[in-house]
N, CA, C and O atoms as CSV, one atom per row, in Angstrom:
chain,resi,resn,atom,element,x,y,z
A,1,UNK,N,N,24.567,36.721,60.084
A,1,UNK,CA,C,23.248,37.296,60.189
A,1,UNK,C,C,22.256,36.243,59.718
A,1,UNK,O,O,22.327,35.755,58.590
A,2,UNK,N,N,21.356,35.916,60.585
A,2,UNK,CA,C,19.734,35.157,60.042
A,2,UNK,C,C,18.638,35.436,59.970
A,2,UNK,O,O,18.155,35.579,61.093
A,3,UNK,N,N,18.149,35.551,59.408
A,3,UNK,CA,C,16.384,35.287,59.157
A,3,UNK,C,C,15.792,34.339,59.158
A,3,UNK,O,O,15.650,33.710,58.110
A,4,UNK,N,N,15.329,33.981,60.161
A,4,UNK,CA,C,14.175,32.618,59.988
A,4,UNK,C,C,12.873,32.253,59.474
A,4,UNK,O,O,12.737,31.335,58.665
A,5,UNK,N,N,12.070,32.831,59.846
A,5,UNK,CA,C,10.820,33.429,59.193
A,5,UNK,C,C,10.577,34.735,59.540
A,5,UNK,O,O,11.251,35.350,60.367
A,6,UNK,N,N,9.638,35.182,58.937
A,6,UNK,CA,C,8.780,36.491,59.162
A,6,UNK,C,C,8.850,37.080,60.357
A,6,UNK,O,O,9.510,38.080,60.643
A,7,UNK,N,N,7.912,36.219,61.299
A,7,UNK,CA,C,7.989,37.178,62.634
A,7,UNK,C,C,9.204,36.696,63.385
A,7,UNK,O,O,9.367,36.899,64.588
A,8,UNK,N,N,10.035,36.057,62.620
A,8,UNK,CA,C,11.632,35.962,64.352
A,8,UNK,C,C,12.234,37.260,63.596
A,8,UNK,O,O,12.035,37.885,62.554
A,9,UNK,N,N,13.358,37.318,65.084
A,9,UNK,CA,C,13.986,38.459,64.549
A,9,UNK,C,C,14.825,38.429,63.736
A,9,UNK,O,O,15.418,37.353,63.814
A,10,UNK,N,N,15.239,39.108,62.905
A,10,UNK,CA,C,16.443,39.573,62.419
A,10,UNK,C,C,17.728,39.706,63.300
A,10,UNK,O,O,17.791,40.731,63.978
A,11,UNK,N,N,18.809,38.775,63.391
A,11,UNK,CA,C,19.859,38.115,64.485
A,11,UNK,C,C,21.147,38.809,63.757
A,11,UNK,O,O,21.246,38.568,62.554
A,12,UNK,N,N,22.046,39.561,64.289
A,12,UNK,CA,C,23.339,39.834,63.906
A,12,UNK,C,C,24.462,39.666,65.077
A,12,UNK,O,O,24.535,40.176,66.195
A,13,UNK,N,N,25.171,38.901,64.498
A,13,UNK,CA,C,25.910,38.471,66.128
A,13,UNK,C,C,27.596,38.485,65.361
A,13,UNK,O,O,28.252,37.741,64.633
A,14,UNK,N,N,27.774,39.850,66.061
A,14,UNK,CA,C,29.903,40.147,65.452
A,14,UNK,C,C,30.438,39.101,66.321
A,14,UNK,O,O,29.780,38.400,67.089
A,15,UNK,N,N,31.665,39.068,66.127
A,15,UNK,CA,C,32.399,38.081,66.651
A,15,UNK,C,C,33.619,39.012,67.089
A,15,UNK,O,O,34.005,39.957,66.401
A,16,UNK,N,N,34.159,38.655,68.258
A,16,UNK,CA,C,35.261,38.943,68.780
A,16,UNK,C,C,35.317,40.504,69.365
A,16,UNK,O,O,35.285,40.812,70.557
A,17,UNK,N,N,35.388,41.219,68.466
A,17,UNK,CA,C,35.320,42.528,68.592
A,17,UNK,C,C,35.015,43.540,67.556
A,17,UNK,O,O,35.040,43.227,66.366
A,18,UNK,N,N,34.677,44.946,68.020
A,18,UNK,CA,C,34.101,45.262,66.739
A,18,UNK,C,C,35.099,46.734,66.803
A,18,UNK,O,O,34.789,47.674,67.535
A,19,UNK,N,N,36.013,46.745,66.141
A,19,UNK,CA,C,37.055,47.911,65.643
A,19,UNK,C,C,36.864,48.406,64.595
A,19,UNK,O,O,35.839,48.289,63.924
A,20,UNK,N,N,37.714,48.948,64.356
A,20,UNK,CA,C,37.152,49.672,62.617
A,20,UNK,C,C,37.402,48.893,61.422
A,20,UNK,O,O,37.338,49.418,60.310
A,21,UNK,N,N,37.680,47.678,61.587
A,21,UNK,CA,C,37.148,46.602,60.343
A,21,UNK,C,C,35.899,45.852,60.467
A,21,UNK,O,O,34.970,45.780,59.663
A,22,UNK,N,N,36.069,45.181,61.876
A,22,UNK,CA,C,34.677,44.565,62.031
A,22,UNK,C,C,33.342,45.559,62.346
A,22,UNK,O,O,32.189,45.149,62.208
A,23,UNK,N,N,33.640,46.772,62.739
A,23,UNK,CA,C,32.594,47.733,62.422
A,23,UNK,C,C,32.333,48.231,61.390
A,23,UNK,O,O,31.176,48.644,61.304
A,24,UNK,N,N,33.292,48.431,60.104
A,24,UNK,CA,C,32.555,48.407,58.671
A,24,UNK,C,C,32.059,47.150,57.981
A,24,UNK,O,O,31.513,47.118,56.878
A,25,UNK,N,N,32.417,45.736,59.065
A,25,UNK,CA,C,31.613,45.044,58.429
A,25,UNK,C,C,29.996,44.953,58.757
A,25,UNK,O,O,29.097,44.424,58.103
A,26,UNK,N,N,29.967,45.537,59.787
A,26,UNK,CA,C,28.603,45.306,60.851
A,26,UNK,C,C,27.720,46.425,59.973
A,26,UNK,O,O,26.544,46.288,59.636
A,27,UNK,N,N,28.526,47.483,59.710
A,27,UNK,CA,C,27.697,48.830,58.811
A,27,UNK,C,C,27.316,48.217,57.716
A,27,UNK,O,O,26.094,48.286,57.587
A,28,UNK,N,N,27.980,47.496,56.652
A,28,UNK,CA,C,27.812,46.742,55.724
A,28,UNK,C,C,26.326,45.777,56.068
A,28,UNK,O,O,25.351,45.936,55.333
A,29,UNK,N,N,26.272,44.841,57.174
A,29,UNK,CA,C,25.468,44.282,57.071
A,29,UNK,C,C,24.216,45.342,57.626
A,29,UNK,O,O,23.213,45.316,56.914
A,30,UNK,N,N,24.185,45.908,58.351
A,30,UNK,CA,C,23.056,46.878,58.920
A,30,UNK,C,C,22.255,47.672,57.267
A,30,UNK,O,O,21.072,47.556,56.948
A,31,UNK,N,N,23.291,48.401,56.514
A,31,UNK,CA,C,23.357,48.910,55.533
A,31,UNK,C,C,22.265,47.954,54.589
A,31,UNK,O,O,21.304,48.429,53.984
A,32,UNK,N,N,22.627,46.569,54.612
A,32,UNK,CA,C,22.047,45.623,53.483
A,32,UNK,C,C,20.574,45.270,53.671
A,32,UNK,O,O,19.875,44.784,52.782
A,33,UNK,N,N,20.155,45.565,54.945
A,33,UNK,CA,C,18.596,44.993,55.559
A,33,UNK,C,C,17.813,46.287,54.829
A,33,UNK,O,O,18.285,47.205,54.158
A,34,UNK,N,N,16.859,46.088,55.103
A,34,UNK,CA,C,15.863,47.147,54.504
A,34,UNK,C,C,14.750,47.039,56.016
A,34,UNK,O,O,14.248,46.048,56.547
A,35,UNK,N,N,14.673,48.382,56.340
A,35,UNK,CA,C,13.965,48.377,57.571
A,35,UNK,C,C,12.559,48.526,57.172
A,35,UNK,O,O,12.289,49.165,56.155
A,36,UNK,N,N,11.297,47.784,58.161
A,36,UNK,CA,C,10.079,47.159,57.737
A,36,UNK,C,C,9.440,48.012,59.261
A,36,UNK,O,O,10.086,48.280,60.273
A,37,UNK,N,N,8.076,48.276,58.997
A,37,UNK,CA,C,7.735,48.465,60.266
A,37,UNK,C,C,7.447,47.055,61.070
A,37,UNK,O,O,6.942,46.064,60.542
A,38,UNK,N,N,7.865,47.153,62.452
A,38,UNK,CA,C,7.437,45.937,63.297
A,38,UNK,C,C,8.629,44.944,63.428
A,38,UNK,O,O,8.794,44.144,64.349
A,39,UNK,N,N,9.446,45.137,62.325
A,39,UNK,CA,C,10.374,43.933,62.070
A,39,UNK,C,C,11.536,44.274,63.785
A,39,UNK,O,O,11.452,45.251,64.529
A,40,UNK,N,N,12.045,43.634,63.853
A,40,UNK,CA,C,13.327,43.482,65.251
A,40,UNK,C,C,14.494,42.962,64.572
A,40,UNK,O,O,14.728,41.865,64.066
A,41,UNK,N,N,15.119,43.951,64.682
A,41,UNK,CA,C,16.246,43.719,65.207
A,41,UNK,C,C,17.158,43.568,66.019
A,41,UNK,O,O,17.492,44.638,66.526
A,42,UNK,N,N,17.875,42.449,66.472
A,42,UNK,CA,C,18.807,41.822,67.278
A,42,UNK,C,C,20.142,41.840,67.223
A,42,UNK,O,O,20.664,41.035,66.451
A,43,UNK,N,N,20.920,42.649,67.929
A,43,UNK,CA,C,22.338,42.598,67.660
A,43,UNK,C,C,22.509,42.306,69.207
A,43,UNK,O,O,22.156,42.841,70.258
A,44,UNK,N,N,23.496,40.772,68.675
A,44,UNK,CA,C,23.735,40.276,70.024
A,44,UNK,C,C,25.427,39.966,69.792
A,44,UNK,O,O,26.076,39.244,69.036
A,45,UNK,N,N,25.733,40.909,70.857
A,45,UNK,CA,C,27.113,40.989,71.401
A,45,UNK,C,C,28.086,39.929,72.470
A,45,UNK,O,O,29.138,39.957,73.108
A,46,UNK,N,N,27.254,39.263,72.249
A,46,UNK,CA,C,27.908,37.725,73.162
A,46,UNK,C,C,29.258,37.358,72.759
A,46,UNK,O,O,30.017,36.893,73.609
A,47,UNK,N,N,29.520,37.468,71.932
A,47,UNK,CA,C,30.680,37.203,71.730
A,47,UNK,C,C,31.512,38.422,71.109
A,47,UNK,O,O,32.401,38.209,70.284
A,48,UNK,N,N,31.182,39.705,71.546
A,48,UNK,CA,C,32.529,40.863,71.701
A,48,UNK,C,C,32.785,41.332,72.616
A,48,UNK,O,O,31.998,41.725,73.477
A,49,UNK,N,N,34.040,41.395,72.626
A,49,UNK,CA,C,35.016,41.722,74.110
A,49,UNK,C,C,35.309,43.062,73.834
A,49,UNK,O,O,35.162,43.811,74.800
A,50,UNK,N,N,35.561,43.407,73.129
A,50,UNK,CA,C,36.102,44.475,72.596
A,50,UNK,C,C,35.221,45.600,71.879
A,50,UNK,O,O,34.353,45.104,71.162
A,51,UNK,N,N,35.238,47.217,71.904
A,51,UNK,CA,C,34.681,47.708,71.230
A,51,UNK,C,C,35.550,49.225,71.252
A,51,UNK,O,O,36.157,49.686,72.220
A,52,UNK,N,N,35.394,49.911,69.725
A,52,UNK,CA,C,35.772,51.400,69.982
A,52,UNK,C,C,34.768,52.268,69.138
A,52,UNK,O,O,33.649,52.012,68.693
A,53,UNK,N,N,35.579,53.401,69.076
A,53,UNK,CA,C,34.452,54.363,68.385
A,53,UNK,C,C,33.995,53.941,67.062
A,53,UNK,O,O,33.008,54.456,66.537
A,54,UNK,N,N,34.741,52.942,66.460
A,54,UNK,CA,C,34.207,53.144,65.288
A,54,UNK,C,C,33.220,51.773,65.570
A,54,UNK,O,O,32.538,51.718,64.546
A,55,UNK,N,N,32.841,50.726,66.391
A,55,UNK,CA,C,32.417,49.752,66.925
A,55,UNK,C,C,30.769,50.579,67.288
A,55,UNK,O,O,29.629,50.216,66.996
A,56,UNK,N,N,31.147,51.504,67.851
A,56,UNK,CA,C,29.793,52.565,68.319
A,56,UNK,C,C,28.839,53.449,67.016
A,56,UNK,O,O,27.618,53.440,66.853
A,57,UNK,N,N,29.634,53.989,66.418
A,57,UNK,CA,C,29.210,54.268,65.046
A,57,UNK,C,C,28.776,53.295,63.667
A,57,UNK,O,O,28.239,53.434,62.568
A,58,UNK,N,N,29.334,52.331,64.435
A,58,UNK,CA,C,28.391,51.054,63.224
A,58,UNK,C,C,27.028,50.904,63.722
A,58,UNK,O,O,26.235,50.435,62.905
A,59,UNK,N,N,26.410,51.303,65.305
A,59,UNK,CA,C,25.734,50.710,65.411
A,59,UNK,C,C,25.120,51.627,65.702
A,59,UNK,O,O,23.977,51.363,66.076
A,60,UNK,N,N,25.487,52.979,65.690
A,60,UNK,CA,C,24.407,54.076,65.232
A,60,UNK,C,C,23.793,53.711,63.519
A,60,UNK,O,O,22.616,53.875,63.199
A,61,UNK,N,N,24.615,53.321,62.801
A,61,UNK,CA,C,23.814,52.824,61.872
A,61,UNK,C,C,22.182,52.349,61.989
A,61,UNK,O,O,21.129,52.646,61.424
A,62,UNK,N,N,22.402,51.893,62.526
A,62,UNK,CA,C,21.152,51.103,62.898
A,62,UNK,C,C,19.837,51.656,63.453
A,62,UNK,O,O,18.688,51.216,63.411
A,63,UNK,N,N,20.442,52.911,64.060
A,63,UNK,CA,C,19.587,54.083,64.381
A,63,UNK,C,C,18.536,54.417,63.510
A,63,UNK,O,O,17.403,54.425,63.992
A,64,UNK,N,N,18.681,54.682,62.374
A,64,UNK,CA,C,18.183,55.257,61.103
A,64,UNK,C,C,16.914,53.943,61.203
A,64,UNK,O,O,15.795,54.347,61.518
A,65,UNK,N,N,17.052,52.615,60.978
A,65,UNK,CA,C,16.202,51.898,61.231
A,65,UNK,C,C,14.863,52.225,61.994
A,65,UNK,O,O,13.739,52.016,61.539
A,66,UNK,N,N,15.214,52.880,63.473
A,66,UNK,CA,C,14.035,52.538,64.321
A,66,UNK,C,C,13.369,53.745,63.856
A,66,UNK,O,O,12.584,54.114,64.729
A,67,UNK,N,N,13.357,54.476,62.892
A,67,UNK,CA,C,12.917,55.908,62.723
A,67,UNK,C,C,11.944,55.493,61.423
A,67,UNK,O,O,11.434,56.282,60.628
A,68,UNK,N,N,11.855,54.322,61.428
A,68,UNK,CA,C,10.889,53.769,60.086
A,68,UNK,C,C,10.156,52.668,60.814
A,68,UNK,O,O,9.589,51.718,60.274
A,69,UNK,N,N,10.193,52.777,61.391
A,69,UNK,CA,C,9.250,51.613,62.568
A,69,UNK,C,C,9.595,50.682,62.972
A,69,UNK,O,O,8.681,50.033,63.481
A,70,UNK,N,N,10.805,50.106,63.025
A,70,UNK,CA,C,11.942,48.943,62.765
A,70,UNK,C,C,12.268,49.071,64.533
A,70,UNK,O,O,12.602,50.130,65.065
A,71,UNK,N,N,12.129,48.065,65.099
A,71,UNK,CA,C,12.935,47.670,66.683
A,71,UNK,C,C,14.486,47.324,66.652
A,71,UNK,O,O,14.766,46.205,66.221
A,72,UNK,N,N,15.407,48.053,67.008
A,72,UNK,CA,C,16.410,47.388,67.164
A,72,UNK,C,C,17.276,47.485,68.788
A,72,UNK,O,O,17.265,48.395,69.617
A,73,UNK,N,N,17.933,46.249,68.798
A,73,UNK,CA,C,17.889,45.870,70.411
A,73,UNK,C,C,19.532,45.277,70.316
A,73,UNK,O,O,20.119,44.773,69.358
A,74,UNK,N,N,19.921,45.509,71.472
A,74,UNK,CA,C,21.306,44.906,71.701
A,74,UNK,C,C,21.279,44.241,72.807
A,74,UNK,O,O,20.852,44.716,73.860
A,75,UNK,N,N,21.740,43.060,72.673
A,75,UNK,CA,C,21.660,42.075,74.033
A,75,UNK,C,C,23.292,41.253,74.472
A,75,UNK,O,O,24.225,41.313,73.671
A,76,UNK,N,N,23.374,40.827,75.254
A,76,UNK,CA,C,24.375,39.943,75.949
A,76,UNK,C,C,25.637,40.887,75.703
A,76,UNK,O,O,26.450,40.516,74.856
A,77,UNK,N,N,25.815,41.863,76.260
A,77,UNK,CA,C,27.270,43.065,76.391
A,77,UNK,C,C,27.635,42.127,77.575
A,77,UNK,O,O,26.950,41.538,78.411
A,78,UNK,N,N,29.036,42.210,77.322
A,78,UNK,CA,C,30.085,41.534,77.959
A,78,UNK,C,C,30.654,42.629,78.899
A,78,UNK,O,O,30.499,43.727,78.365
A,79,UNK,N,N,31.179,42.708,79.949
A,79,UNK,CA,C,31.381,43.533,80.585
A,79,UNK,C,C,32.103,45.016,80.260
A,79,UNK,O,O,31.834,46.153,80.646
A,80,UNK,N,N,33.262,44.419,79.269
A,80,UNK,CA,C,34.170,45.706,79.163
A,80,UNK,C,C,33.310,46.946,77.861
A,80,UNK,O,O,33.372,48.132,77.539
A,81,UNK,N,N,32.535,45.642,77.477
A,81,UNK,CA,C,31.532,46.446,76.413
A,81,UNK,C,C,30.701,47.272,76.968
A,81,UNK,O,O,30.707,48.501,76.895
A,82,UNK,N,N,29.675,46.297,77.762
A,82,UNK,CA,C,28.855,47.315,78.702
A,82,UNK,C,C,29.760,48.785,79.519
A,82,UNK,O,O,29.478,49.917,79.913
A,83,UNK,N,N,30.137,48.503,79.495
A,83,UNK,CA,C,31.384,50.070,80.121
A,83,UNK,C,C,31.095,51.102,79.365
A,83,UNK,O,O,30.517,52.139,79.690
A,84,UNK,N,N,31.863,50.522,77.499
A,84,UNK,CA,C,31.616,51.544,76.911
A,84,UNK,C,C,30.526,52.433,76.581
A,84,UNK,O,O,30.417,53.656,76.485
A,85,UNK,N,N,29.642,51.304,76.414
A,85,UNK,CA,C,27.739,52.110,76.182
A,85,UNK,C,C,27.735,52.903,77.177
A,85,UNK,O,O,27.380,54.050,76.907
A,86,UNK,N,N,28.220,52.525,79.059
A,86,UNK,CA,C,27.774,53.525,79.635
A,86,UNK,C,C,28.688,54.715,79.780
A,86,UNK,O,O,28.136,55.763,80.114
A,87,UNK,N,N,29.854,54.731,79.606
A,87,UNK,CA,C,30.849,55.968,79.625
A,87,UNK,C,C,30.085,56.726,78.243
A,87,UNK,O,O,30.123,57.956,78.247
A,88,UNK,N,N,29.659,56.305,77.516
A,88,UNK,CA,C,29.568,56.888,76.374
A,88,UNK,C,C,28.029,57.782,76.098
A,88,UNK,O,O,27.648,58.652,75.314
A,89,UNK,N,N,27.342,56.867,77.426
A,89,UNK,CA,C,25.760,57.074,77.808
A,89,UNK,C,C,24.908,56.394,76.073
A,89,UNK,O,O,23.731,56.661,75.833
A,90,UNK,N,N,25.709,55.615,75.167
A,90,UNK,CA,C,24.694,55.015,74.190
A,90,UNK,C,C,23.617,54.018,75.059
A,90,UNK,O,O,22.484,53.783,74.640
A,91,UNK,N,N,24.181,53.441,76.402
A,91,UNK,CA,C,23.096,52.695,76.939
A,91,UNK,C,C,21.632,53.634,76.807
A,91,UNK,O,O,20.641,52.903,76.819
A,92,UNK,N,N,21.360,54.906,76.701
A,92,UNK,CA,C,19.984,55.500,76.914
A,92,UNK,C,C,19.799,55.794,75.380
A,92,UNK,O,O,18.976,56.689,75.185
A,93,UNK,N,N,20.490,55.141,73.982
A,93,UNK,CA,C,20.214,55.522,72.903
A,93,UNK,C,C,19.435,54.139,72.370
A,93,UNK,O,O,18.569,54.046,71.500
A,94,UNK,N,N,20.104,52.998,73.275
A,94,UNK,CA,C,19.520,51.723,72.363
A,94,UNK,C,C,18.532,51.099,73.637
A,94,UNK,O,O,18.509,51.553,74.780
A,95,UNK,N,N,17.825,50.081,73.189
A,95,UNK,CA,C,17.132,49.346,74.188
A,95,UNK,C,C,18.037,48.070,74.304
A,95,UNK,O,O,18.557,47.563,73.309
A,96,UNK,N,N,18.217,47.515,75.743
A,96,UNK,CA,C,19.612,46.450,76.011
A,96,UNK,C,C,18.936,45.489,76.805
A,96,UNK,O,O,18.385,45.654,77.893
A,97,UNK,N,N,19.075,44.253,75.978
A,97,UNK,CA,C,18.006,43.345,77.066
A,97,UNK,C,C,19.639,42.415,77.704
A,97,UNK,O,O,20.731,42.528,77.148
A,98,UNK,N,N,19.410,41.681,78.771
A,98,UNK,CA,C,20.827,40.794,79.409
A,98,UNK,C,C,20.948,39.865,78.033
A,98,UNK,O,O,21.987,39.822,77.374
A,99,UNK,N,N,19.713,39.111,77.684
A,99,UNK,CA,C,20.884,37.883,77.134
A,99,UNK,C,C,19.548,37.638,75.804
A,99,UNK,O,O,18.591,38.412,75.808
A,100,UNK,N,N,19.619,36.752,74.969
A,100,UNK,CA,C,18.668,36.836,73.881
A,100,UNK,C,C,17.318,36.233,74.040
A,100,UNK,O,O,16.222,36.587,73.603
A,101,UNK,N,N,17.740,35.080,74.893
A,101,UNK,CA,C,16.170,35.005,75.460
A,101,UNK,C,C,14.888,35.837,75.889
A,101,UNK,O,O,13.673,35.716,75.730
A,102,UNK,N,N,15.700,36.697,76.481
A,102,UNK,CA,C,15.081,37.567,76.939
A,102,UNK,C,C,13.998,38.673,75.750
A,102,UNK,O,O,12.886,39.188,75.867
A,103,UNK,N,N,15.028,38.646,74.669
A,103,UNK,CA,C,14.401,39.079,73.522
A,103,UNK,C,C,13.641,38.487,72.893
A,103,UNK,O,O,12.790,39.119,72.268
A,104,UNK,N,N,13.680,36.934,72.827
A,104,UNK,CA,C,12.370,36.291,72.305
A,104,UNK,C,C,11.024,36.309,73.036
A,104,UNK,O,O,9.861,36.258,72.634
A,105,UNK,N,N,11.451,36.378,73.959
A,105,UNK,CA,C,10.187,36.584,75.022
A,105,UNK,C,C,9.401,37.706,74.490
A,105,UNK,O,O,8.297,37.588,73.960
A,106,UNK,N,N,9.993,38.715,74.653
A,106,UNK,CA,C,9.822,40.474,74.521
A,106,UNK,C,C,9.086,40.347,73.184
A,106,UNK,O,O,8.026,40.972,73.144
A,107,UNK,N,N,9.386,39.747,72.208
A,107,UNK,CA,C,8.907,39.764,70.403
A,107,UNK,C,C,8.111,38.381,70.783
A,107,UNK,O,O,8.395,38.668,71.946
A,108,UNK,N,N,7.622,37.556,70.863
A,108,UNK,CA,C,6.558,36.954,70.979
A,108,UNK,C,C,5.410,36.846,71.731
A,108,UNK,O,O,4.493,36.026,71.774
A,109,UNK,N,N,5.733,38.085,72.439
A,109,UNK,CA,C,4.527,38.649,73.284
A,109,UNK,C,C,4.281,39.702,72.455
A,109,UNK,O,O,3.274,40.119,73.026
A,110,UNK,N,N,4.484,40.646,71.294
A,110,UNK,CA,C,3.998,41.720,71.393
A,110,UNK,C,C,2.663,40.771,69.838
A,110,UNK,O,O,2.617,39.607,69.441
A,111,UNK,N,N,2.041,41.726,69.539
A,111,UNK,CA,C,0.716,40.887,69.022
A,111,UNK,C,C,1.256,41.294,67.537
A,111,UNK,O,O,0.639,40.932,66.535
């Protein structure tokens, strides 16, 4: 996880896959931020192949965030991932940009 300055986002990027270890680690880190209004969050999935329920419930974590004014965004789902969001319909719970660029764009346009 990074912070760069102030206005970049807040970057969390799991590795490999997120099961029920690496999803209590992801809760752990979600858990540790303190949500700000305006601030973004970035969870970029580029590098997980893999995901299950408890992979999905870490990142309802994160939910609780946008309910304090906090953006949080998931970008670069890998195919078998993207599956699950949509069998699961979380694709209409989070906002999903393709790849992270795309998210810097999105946060350095807003004022």
């Amino acid at each position: 996880m990074t912070l760069t300055q102030e206005r970049q986002p807040i970057v969390i990027q799991p590795q490999q896959c997120l099961d029920f270890e690496h999803g209590n680690t992801l809760r752990e880190q979600l858990s540790s931020l303190v949500p700000q209004p305006k601030h973004l969050w970035a969870i970029d999935l580029v590098k997980v192949n893999f995901m299950n329920s408890s992979g999905l419930a870490a990142l309802l974590k994160g939910v609780s965030a946008i309910r304090s004014g906090c953006r949080l965004i998931i970008c670069n789902l890998q195919a078998p991932v993207r599956t699950i969001f949509e069998l699961t319909q979380m694709d209409s719970v989070f906002e999903i940009y393709e790849n992270y660029d795309a998210v810097v764009t999105m946060f350095n346009a807003q004022p």
